[in-house]
C-alpha positions in Angstrom: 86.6 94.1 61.4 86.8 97.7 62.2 83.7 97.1 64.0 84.9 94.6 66.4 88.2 96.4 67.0 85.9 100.1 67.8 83.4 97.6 70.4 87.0 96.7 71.7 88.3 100.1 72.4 84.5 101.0 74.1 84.9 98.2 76.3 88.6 99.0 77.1 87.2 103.1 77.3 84.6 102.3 79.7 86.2 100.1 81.8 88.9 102.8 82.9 86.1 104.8 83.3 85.1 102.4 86.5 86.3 102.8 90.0 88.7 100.6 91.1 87.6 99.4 94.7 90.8 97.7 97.1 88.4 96.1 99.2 85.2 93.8 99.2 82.7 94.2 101.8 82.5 92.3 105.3 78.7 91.3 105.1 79.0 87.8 104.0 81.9 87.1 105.8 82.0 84.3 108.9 83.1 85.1 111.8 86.7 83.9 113.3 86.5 80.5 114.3 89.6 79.9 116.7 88.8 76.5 118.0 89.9 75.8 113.6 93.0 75.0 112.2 93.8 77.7 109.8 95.0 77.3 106.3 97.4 79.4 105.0 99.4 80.2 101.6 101.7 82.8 100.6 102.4 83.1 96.4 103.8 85.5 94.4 101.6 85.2 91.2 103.8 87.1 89.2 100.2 89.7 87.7 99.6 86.0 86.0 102.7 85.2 83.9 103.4 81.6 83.4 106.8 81.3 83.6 109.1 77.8 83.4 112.1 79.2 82.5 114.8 81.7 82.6 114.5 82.7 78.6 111.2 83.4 79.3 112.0 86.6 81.5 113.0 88.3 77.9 110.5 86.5 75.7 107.6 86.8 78.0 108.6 90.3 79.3 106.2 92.2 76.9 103.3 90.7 78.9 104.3 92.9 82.2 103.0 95.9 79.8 100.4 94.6 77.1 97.9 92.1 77.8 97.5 88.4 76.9 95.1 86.5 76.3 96.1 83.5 78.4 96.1 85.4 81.7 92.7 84.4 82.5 93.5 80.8 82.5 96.7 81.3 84.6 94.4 82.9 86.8 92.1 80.2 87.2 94.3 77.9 87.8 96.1 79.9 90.5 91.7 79.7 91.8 91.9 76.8 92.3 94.8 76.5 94.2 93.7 78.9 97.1 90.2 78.1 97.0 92.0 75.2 99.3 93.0 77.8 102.1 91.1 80.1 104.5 94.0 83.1 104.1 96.0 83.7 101.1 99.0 86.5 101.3 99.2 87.7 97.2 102.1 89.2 95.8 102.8 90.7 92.3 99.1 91.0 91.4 97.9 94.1 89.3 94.8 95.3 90.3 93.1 97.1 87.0 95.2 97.9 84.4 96.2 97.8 80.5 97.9 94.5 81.2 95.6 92.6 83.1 92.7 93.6 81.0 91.6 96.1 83.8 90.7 93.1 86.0 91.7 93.4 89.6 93.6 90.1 89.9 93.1 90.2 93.7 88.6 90.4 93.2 89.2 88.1 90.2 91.2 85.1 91.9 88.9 85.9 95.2 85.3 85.3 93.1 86.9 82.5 91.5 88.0 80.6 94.4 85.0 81.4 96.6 86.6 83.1 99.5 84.2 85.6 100.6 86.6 88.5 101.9 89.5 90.1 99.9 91.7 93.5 100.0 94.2 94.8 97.8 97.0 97.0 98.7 98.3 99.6 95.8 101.7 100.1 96.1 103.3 101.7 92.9 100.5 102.7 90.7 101.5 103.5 86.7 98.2 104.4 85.8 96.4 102.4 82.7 100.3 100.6 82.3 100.3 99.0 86.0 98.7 98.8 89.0 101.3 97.4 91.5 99.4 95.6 94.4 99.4 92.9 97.3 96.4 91.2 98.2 95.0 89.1 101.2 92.3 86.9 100.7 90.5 85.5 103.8 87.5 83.4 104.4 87.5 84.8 107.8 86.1 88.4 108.8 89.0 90.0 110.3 89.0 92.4 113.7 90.4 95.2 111.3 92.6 95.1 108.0 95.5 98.4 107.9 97.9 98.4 104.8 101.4 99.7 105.4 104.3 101.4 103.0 107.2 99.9 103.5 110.1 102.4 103.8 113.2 101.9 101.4 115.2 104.1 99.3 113.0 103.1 95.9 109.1 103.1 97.1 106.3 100.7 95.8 106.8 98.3 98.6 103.9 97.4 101.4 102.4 95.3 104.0 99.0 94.4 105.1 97.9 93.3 108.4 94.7 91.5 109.6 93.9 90.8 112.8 91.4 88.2 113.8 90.0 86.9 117.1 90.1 88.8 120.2 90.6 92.7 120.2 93.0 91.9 123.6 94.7 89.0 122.5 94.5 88.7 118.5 96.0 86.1 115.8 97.9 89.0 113.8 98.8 88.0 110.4 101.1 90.0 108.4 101.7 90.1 104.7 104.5 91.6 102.6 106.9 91.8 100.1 110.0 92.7 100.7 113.0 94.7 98.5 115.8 93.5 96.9 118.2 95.6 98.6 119.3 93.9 101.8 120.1 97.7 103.4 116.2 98.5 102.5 115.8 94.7 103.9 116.9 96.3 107.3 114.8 99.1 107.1 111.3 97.4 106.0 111.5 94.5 108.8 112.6 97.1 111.5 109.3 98.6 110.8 107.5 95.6 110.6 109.4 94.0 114.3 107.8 97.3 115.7 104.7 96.9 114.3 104.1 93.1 115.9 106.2 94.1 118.7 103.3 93.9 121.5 101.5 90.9 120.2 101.6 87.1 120.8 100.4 85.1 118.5 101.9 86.4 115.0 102.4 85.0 111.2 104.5 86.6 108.5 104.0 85.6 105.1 105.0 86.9 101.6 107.9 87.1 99.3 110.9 88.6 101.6 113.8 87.9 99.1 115.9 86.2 101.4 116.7 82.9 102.9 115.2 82.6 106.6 118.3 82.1 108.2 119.8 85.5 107.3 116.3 87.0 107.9 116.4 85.4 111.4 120.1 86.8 112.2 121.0 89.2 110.7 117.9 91.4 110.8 115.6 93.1 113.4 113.7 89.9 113.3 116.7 88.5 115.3 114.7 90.2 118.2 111.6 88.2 117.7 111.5 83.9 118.3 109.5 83.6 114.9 109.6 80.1 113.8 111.0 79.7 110.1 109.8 76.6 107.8 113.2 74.3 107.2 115.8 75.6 105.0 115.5 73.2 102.7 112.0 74.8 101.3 113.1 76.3 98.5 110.3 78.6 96.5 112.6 80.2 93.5 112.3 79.4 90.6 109.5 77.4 90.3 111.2 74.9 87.4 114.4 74.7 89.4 113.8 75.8 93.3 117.3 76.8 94.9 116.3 79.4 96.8 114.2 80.2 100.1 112.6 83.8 99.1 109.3 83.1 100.4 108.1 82.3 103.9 105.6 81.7 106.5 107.2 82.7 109.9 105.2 82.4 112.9 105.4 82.9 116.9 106.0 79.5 119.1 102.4 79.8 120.5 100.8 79.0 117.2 100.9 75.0 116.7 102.5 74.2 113.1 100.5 70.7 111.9 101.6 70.9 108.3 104.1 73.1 106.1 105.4 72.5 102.9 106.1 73.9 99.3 103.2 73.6 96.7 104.3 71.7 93.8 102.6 74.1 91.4 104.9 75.7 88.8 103.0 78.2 87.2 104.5 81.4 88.0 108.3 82.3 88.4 107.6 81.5 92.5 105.8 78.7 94.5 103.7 79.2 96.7 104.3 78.1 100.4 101.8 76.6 102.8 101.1 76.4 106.4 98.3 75.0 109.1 98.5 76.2 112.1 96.1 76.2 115.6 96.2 78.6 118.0 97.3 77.6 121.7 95.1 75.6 123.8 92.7 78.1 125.7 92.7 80.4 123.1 89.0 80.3 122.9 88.6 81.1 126.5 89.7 84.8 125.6 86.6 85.0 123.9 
């Protein structure tokens, strides 16, 4: 016995003892293929906790510190969901800690589901207890891949952008999660309007913590003509969805062919998914 538990603590040792990378490598990547449809999904994953219910916030609660030994299942089953989309937007993944059994969820769910290009974004890192973290997933090689703190009064909030296509004309996808606080609300998407400000063909995707409408009117995205999903796709909670947190907003050039919410209650969100073509021509920029 006290064997087993000492080979268990040397794993757990060595382990920490590892880098942590944020990014895989670009060599195995495709290129950008623009004449495609792209697939795309947003999900907030919740670092793997299977939640169907409100009780489970306080009896499941202990498993945002200590690990479990179900979390590798959840995981798999959130693979093979995205291994059914060319970019994924993650939110609430941990990428290395106690409670995740030092696995980077964002490399784990990538490997697993066979897309070939993923980064994860650090945002509030607790050392061995948490590693806060968004990740994108692509099976695409991107033009160039910048993360992005997210200003607010609390910080630990971020966004990633990929670009992909054409250096003069890219497809610029951005993902996020957004505060709670509607004034920090304000703040984060003013920096994100000023950061698509000069670009055409634009998606935003994540968990932003607010219904579209109110997102679309009374924030500095009122400036932009982003096209919201209908109102009536509701992502929160998963057993019971009433609310429309999370969204895939995108610019009038790119051609919606499908949207919908993804029946798939396994974390306290559902994901949201999108395909969308770029605009007739497109490929002549090339």
């Amino acid at each position: 016995m006290y064997k087993r538990i000492r080979n268990q603590l040397n794993g757990i040792v060595n382990s920490v003892s590892q880098p942590r990378g944020s990014c895989s490598g670009l060599e195995h990547v495709p290129e950008f293929e623009p004449h495609r449809h792209i697939r795309l999904l947003t999900f907030n994953i919740q670092v793997g906790i299977n939640t169907s219910s409100y009780r489970h916030y306080l009896t499941r609660s202990w498993q945002h510190i200590l690990p479990h030994r179900k979390r590798i299942h959840t995981l798999d089953r959130i693979a093979h969901l995205i291994g059914n989309y060319d970019v994924v937007a993650l939110q609430e993944c941990d990428g290395g800690s106690l409670r995740s059994g030092y696995i980077n969820q964002v490399q784990y769910l990538a490997e697993a589901a066979g897309i070939p290009y993923w980064y994860q974004q650090l945002n509030r890192n607790l050392g061995q207890i948490a590693q806060h973290s968004n990740g994108l997933l692509s099976r695409f090689r991107p033009l160039d891949v910048t993360e992005h703190r997210l200003p607010g009064l609390i910080p630990g909030r971020g966004a990633i952008i990929a670009r992909y296509g054409s250096a003069d004309d890219p497809l610029v996808l951005v993902l996020m999660h957004l505060s709670l606080s509607k004034t920090a609300q304000q703040r984060q998407l003013g920096y994100i309007r000023e950061q698509i400000a000069d670009y055409r063909h634009v998606v935003l995707m994540g968990d932003m913590n607010n219904h579209a409408e109110e997102l679309l009117t009374q924030t500095p995205l009122k400036e932009t003509d982003l096209v919201p999903l209908p109102g009536s796709a509701h992502s929160f909670p998963s057993w019971r969805p009433e609310k429309a947190l999370d969204h895939i907003l995108v610019s009038p050039s790119l051609e919606i062919r499908r949207s919908e919410v993804v029946s798939y209650p396994i974390s306290d969100h559902l994901p949201i998914a999108m395909d969308v073509a770029l605009p007739k021509g497109y490929l002549e920029t090339f």
